[in-house]
ChimeraX commands (.cxc) that place a marker at each C-alpha (Angstrom):
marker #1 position 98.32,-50.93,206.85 radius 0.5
marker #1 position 95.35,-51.07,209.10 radius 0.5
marker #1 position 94.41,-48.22,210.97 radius 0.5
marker #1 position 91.53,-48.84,213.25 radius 0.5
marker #1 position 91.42,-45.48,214.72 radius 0.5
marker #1 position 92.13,-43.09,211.88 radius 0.5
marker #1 position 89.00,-41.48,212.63 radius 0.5
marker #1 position 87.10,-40.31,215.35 radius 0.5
marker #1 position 83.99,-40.52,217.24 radius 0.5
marker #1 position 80.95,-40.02,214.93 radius 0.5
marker #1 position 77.32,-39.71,215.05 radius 0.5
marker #1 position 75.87,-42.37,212.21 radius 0.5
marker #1 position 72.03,-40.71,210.77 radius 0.5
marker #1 position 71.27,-43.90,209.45 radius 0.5
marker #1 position 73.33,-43.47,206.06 radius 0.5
marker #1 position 75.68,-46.49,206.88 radius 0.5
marker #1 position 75.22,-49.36,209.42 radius 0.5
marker #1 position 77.50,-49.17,212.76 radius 0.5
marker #1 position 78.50,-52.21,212.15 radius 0.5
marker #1 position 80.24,-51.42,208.52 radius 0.5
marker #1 position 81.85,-47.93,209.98 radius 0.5
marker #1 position 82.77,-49.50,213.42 radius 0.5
marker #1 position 84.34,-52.68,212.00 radius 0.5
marker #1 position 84.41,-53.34,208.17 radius 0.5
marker #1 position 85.88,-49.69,207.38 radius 0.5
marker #1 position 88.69,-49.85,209.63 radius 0.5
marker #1 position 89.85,-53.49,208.20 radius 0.5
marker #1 position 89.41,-52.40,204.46 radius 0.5
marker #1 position 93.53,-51.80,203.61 radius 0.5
marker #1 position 92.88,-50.51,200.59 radius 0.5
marker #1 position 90.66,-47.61,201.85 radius 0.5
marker #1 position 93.74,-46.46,203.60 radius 0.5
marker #1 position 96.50,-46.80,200.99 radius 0.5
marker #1 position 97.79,-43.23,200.19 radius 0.5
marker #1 position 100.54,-44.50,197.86 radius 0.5
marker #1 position 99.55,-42.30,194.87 radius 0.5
marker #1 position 97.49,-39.57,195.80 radius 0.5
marker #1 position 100.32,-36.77,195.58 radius 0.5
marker #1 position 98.83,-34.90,192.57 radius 0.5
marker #1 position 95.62,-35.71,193.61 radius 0.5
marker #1 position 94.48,-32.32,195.31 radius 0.5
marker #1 position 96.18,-30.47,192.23 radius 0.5
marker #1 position 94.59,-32.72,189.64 radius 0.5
marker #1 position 90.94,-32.25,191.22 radius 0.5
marker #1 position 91.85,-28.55,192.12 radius 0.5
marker #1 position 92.43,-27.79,188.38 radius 0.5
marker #1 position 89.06,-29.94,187.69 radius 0.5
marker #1 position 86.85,-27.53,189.99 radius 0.5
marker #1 position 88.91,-24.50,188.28 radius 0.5
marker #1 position 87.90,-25.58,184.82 radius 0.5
marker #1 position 84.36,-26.39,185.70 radius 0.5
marker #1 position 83.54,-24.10,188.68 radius 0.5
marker #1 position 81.76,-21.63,185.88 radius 0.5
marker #1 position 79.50,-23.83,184.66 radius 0.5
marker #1 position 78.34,-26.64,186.88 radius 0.5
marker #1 position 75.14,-24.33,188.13 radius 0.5
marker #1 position 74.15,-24.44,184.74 radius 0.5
marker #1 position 74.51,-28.11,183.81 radius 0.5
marker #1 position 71.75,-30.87,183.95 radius 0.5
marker #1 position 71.93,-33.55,185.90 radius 0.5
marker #1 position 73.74,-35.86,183.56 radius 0.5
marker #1 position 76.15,-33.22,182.20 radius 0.5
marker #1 position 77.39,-32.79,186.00 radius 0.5
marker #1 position 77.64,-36.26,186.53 radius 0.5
marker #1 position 79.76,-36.49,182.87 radius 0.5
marker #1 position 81.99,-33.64,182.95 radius 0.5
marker #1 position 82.33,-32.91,187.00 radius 0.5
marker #1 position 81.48,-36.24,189.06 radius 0.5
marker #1 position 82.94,-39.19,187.01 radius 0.5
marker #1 position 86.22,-37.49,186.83 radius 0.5
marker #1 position 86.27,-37.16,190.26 radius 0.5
marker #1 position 85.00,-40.57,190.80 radius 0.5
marker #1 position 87.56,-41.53,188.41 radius 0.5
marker #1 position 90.57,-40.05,190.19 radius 0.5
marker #1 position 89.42,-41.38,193.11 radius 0.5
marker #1 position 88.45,-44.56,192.46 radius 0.5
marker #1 position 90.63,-46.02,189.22 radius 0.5
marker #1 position 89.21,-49.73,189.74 radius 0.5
marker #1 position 85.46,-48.88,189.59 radius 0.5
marker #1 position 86.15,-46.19,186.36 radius 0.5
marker link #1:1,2 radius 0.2
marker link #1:2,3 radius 0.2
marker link #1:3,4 radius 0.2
marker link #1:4,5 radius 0.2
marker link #1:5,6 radius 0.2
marker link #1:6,7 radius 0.2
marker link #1:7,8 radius 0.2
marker link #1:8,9 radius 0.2
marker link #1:9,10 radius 0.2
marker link #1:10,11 radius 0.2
marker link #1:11,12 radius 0.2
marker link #1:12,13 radius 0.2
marker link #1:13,14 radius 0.2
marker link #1:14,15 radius 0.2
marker link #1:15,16 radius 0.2
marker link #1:16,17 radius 0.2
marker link #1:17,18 radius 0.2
marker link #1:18,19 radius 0.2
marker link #1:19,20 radius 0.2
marker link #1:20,21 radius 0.2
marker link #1:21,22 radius 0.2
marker link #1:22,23 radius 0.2
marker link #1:23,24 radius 0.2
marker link #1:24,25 radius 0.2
marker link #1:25,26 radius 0.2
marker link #1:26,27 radius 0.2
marker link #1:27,28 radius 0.2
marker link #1:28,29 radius 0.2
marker link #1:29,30 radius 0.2
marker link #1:30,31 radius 0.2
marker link #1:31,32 radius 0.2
marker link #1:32,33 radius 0.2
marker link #1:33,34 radius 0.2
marker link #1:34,35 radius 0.2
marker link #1:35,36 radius 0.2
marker link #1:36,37 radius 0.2
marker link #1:37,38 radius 0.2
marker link #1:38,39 radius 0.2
marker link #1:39,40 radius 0.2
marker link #1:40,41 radius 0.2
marker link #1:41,42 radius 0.2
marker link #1:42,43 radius 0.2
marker link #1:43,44 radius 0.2
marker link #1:44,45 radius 0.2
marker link #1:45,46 radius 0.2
marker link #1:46,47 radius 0.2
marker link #1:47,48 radius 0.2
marker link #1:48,49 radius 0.2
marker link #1:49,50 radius 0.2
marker link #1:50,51 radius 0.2
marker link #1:51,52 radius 0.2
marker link #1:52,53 radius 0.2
marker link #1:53,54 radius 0.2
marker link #1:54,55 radius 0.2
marker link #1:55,56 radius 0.2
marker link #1:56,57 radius 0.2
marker link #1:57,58 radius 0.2
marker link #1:58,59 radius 0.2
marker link #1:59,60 radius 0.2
marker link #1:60,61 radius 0.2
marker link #1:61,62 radius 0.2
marker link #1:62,63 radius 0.2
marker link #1:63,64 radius 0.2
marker link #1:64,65 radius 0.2
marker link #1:65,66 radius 0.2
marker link #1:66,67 radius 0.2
marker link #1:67,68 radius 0.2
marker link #1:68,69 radius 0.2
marker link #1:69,70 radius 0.2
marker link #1:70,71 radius 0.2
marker link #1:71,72 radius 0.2
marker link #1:72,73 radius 0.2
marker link #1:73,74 radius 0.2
marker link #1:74,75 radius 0.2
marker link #1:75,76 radius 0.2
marker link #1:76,77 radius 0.2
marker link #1:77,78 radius 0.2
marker link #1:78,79 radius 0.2
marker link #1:79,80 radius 0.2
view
């Protein structure tokens, strides 16, 4: 399911190149594969929940290990 137009207009600062957001995003099918992500609001809703207390006072590698690779690995199962 390709969906060239899913998103707007937007205004690139230099992050990604136009060429990557204008034509390589839009192509990429499995960007846009949904099949799966019911519980996924719920899942990282009760992640924020459980962590929301203490994330100011983490370091920078106890965020990463207790906050941003479970998110990373909800979202992204092939990279975890």
């Amino acid at each position: 399911m390709l969906q060239p137009q899913l998103f707007g207009p937007f205004r690139n600062e230099g992050l990604f190149a136009d060429h990557y957001l204008q034509d390589v995003l839009p192509k990429t099918p499995e960007l846009w594969d949904t099949a799966g992500l019911d519980g996924a609001r719920e899942e990282l809703l009760a992640l924020w929940q459980d962590q929301a207390g203490q994330v100011a006072h983490y370091s920078e590698a106890q965020l990463e290990d207790h906050f941003v690779k479970p998110v990373l690995k909800r979202g992204c199962p092939r990279r975890s």
